[in-house]
Short mmCIF file of the C-alpha atoms (twelve columns), coordinates in Angstrom:
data_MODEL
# 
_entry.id   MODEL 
# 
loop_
_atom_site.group_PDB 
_atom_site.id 
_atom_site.type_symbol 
_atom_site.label_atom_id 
_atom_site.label_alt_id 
_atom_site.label_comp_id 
_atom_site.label_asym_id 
_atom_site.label_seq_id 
_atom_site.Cartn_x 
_atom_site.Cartn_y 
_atom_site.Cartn_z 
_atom_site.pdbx_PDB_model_num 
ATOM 1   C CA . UNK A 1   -52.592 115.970 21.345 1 
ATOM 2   C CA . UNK A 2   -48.967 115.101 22.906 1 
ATOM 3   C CA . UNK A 3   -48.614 112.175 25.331 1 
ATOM 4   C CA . UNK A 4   -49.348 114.287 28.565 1 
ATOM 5   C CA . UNK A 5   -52.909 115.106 27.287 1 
ATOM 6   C CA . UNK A 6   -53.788 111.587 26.201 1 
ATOM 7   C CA . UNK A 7   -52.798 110.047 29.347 1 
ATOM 8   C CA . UNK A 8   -54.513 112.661 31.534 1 
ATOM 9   C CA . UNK A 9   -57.541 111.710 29.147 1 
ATOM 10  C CA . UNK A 10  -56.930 107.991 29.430 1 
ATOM 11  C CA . UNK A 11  -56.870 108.326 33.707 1 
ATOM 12  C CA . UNK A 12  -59.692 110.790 33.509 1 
ATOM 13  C CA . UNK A 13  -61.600 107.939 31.911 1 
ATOM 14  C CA . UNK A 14  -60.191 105.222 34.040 1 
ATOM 15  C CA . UNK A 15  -61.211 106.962 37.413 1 
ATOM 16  C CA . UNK A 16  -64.409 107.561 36.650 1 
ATOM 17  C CA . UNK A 17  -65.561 104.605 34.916 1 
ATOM 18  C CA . UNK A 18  -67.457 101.574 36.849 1 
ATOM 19  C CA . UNK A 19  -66.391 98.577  35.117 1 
ATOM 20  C CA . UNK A 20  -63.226 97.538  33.324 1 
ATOM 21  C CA . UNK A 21  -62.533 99.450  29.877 1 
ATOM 22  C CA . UNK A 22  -61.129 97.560  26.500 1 
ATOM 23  C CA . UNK A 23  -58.397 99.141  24.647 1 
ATOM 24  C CA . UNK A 24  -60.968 99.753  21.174 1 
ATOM 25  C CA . UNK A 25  -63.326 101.824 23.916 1 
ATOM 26  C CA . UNK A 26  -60.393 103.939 25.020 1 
ATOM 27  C CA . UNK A 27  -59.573 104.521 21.630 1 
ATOM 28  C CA . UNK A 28  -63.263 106.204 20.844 1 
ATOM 29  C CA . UNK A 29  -61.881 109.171 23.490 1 
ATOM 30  C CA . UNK A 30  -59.462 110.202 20.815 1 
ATOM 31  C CA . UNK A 31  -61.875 109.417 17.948 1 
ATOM 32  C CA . UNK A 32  -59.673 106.583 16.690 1 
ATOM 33  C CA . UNK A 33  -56.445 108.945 16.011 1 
ATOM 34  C CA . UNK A 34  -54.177 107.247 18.559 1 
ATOM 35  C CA . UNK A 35  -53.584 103.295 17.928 1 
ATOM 36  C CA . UNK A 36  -54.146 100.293 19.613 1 
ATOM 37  C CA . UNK A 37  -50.302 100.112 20.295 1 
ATOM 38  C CA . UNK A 38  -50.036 104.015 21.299 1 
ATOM 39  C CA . UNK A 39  -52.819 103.192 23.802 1 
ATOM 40  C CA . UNK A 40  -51.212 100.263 25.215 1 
ATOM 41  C CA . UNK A 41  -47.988 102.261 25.434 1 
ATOM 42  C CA . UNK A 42  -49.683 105.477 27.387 1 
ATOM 43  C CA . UNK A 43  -51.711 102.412 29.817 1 
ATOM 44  C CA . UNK A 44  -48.193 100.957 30.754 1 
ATOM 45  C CA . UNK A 45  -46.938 104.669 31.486 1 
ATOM 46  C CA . UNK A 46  -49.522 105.391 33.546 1 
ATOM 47  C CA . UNK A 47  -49.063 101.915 35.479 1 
ATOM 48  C CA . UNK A 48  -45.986 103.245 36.426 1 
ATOM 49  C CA . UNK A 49  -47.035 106.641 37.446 1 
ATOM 50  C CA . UNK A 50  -48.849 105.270 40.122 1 
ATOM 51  C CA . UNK A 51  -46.229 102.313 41.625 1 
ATOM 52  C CA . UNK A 52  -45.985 104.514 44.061 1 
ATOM 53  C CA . UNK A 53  -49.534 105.255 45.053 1 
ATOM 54  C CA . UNK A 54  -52.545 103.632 46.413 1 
ATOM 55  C CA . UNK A 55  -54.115 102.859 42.805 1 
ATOM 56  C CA . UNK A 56  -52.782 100.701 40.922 1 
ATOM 57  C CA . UNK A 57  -53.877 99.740  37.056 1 
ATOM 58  C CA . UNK A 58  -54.312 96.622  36.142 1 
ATOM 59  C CA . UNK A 59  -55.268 94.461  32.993 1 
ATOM 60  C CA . UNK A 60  -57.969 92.261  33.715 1 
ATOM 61  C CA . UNK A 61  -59.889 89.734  31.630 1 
ATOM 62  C CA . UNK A 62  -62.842 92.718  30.663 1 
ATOM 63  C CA . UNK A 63  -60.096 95.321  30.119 1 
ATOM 64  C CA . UNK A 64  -58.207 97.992  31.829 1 
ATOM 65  C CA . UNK A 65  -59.238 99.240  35.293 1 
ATOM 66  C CA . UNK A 66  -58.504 101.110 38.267 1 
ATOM 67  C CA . UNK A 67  -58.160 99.707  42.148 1 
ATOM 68  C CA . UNK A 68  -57.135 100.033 44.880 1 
ATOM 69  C CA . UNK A 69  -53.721 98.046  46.426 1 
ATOM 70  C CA . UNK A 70  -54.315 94.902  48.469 1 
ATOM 71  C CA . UNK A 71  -52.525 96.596  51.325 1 
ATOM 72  C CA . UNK A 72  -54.935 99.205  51.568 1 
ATOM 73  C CA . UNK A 73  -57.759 96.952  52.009 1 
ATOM 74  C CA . UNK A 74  -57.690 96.845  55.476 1 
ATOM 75  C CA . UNK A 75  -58.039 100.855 55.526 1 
ATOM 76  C CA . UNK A 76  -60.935 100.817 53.521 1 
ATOM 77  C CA . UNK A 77  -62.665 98.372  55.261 1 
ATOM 78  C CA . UNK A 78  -62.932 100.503 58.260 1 
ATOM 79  C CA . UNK A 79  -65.283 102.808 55.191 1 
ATOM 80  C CA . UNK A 80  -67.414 99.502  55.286 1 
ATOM 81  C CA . UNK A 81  -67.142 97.875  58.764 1 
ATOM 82  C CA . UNK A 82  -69.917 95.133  57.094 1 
ATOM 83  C CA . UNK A 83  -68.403 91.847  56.391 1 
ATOM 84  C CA . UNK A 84  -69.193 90.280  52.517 1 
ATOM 85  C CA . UNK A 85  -70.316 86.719  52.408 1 
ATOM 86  C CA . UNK A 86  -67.613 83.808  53.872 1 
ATOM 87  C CA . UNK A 87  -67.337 81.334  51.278 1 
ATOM 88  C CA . UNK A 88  -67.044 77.464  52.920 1 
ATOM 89  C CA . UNK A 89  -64.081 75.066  52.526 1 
ATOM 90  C CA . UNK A 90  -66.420 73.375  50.259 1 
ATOM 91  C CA . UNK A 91  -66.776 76.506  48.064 1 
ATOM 92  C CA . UNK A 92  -63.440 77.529  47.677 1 
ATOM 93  C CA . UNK A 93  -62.337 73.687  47.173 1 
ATOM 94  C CA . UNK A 94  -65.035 73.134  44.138 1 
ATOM 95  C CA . UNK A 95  -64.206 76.626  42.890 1 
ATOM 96  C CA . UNK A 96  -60.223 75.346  42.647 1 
ATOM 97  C CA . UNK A 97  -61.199 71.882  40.998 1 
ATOM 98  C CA . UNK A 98  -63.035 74.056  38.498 1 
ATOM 99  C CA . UNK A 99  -60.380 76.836  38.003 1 
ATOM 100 C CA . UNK A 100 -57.766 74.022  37.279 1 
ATOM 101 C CA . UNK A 101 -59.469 71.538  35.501 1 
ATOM 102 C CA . UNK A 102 -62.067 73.384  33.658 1 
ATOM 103 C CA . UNK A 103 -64.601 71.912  32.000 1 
ATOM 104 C CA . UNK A 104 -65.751 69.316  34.372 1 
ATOM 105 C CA . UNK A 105 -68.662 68.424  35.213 1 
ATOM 106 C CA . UNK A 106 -70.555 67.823  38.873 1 
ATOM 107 C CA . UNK A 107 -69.014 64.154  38.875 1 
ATOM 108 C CA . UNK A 108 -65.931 65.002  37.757 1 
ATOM 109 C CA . UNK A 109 -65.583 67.156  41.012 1 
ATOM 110 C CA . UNK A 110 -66.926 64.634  43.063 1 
ATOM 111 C CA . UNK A 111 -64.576 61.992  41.454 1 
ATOM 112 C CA . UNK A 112 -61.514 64.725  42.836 1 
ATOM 113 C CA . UNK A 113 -63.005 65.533  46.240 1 
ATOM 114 C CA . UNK A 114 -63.610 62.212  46.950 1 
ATOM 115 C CA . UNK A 115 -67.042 63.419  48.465 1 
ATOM 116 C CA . UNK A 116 -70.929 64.489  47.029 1 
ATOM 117 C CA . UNK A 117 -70.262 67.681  45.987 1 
ATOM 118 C CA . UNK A 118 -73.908 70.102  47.135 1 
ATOM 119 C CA . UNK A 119 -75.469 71.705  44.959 1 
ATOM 120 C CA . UNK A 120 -75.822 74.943  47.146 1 
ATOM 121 C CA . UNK A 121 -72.514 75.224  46.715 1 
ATOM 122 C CA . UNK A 122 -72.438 75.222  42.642 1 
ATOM 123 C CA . UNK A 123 -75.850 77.759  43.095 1 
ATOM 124 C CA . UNK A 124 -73.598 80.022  45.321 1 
ATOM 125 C CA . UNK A 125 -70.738 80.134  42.460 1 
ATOM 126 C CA . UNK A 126 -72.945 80.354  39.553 1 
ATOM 127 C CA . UNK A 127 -74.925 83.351  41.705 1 
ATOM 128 C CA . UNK A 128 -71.382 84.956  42.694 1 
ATOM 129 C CA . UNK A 129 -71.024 85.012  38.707 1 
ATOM 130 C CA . UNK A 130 -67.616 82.962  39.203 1 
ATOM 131 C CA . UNK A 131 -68.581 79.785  37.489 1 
ATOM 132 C CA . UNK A 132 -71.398 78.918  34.286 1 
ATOM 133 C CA . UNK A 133 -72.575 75.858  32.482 1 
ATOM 134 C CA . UNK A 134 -70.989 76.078  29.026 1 
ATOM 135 C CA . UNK A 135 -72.300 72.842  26.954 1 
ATOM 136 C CA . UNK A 136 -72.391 69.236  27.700 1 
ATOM 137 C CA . UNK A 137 -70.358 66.071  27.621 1 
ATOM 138 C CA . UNK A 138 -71.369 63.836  25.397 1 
ATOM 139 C CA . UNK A 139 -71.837 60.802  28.000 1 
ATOM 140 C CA . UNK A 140 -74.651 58.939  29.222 1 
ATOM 141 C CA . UNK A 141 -77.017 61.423  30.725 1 
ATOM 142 C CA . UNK A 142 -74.878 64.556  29.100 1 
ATOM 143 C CA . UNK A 143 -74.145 66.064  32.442 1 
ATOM 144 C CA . UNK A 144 -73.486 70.151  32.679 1 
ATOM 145 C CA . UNK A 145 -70.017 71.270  32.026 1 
ATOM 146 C CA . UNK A 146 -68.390 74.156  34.469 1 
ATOM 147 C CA . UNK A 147 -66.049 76.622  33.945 1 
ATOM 148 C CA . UNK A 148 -65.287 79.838  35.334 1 
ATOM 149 C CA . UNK A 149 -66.233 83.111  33.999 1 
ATOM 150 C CA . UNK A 150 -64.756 86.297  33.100 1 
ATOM 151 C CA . UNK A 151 -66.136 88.057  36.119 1 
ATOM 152 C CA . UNK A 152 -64.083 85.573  38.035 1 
ATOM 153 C CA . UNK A 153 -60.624 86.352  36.378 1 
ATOM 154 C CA . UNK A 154 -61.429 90.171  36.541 1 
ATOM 155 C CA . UNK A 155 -62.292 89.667  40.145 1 
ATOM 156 C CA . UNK A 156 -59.170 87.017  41.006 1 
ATOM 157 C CA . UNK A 157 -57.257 90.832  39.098 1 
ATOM 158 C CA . UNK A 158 -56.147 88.828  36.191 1 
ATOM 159 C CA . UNK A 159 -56.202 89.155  32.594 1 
ATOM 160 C CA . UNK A 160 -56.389 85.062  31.774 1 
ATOM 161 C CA . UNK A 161 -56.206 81.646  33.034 1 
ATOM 162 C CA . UNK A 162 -52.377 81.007  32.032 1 
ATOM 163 C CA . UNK A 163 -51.867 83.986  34.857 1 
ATOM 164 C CA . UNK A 164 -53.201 81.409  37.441 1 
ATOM 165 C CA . UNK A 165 -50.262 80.392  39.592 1 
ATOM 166 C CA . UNK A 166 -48.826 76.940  39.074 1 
ATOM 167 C CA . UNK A 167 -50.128 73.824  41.299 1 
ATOM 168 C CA . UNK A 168 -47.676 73.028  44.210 1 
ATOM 169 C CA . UNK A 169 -48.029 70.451  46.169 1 
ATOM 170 C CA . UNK A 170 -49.570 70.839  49.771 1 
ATOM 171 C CA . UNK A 171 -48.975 69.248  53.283 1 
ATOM 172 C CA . UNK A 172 -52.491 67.826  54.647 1 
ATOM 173 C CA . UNK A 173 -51.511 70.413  57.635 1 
ATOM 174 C CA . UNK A 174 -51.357 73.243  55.687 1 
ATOM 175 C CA . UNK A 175 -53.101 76.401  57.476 1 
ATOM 176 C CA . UNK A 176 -55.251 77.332  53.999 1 
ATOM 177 C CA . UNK A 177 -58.563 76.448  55.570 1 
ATOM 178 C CA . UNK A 178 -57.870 78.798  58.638 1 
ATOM 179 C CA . UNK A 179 -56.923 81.320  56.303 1 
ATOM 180 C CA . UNK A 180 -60.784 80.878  54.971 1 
ATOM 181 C CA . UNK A 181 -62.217 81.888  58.341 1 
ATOM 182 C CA . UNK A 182 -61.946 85.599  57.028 1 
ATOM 183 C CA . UNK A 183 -64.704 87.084  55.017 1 
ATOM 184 C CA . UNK A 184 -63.657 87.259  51.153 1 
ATOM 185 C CA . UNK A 185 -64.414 90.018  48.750 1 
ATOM 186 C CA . UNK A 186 -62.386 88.798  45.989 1 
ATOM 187 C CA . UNK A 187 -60.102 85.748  45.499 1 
ATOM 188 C CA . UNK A 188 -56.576 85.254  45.918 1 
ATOM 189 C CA . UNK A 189 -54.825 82.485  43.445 1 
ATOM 190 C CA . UNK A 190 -52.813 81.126  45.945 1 
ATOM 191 C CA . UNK A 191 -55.882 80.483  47.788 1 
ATOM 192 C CA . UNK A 192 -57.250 78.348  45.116 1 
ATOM 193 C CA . UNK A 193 -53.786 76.661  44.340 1 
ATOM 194 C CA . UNK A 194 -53.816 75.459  48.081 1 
ATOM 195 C CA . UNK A 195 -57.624 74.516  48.300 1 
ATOM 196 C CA . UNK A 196 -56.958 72.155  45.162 1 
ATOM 197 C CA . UNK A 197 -53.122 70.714  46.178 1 
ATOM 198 C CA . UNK A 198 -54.568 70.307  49.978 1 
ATOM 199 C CA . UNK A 199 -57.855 68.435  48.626 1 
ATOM 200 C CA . UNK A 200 -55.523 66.110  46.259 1 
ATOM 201 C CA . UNK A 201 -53.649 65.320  49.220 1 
ATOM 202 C CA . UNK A 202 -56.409 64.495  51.276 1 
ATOM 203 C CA . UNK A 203 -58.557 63.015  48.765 1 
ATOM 204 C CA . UNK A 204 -56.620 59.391  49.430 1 
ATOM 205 C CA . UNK A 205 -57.997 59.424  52.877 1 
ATOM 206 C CA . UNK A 206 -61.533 60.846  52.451 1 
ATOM 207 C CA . UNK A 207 -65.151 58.676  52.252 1 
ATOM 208 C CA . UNK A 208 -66.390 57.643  48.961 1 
ATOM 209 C CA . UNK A 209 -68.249 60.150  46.693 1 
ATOM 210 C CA . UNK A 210 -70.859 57.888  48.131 1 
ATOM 211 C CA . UNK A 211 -71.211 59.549  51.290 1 
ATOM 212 C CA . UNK A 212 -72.910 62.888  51.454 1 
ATOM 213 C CA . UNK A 213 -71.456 66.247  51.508 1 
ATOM 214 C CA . UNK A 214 -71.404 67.948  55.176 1 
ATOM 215 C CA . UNK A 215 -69.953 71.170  54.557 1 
ATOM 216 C CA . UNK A 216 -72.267 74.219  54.201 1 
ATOM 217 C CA . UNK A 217 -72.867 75.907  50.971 1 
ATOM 218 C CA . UNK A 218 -71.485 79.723  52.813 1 
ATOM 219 C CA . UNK A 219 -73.180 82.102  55.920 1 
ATOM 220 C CA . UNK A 220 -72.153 85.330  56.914 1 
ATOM 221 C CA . UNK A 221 -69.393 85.943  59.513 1 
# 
């Protein structure tokens, strides 16, 4: 089979296929004749077949996949017209402390946010599939450790967590929270690099963990 075929194959696959695909299942198309390497190869050729179009393939942390562009989200939408779920500052602010600083546990966030972290809001990650418990520190008590999951890397569109952009720091006026007024589908890093640089900045000037935690746990728009 020349190159053509296999990545005709390889898209063939890729389009039709509901969840992201690992390089050792694309291989079982060709019945193992064609290498990891070769597959990797044909992948990045097909990646740039479609610069141009509104596909795109991408490596995620569960394997290869196709999707759509970010700029033609706004098209499809108008398929959909019903909003997704609107995830609270307090969401998107825990989700950041746990993104960045992964494993922590419940105090750990609370000792960053300055502020009683809800439980509602840990439920809603752990239900969105973005965060899990994945042991225990060995403390007094042995509270839960977090830390994100793969479904949150494939859904932030990246392969690990050293693809996270870097922390920069954030003015206390920063517009991130308005930004957060839209409904989100999936997560942009920069949203969790500002939720966590904004909510260091602020955390001088907050309440003591002490005081309970106001924000809602999410709604619908």
């Amino acid at each position: 089979m020349n190159s053509l075929d296999a990545k005709r194959v390889l898209e063939t696959a890729l389009l039709c296929a509901t969840q992201p695909l690992q390089v050792r299942e694309l291989r079982q198309l060709f019945h193992d004749a064609l290498g990891a390497d070769t597959i990797k190869t044909l992948l990045q050729d097909i990646q740039q077949d479609w610069t141009q179009r509104g596909l795109e393939l991408v490596n995620v942390a569960s394997g290869w996949r196709m999707q759509s562009r970010p700029e033609m989200r706004d098209f499809l939408d108008r398929l959909h017209p019903e909003k997704p779920p609107k995830y609270s500052r307090a969401a998107m602010e825990t989700l950041a402390i746990i993104a960045y600083r992964q494993p922590v546990t419940r105090g750990d966030m609370e000792d960053i946010r300055g502020v009683t972290v809800n439980s509602l809001v840990i439920k809603q990650l752990e239900d969105r599939g973005w965060v899990e418990v994945i042991g225990h520190r060995e403390t007094v008590g042995r509270p839960m450790l977090y830390a994100t999951t793969r479904q949150f890397l494939d859904d932030l569109g990246v392969a690990s967590l050293d693809q996270l952009p870097p922390l920069e720091t954030q003015s206390a006026g920063d517009s991130f929270f308005e930004q957060l007024a839209a409904p989100v589908d999936e997560v942009d890093p920069s949203q969790l690099t500002m939720a966590l640089d904004t909510e260091a900045h602020e955390a001088t000037h907050d309440t003591p963990a002490a005081e309970p935690e106001h924000d809602e746990p999410g709604g619908t728009a």
